[in-house]
N, C-alpha and C positions, 0 to 999 in steps of 0.2 A: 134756179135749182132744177126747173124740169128740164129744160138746154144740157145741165150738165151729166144729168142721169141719163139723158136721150144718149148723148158724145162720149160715155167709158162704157163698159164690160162690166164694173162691180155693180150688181144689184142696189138701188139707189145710192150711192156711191156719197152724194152732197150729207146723206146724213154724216158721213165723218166728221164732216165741217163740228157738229154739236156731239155729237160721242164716239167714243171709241167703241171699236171693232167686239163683239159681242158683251157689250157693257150691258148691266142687269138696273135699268132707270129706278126699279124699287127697292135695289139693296145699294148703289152707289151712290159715286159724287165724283160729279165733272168740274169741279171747282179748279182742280189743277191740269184739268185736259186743255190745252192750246196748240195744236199741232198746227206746223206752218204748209199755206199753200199748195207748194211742191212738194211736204209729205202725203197730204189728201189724192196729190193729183198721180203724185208717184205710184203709192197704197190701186188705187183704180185701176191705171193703163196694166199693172201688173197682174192686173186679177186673170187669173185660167180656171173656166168654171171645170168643174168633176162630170165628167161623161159618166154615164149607167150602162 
């Protein structure tokens, strides 16, 4: 996990692997989250952080 956080642009990125993208751990359920591989890996390389 830390290899692949090291290798994208999205701010720990591996957590997709176990939740979605602004998921709220105290009010949801990941029960039906299984997002494959190359949407995790897709989701990351495509990340452009917001300049100030």
């Amino acid at each position: 996990m830390e290899l692949f956080d090291v290798n994208v642009p999205y701010p720990k990125g591996s957590s997709l692997f176990y939740c979605p993208e602004n998921f709220n751990l105290l009010t949801g359920d990941t029960g039906e989250y299984d997002p494959m591989v190359e949407e995790v890996v897709d989701k990351c390389l495509s990340y452009k952080p917001i300049n100030l």
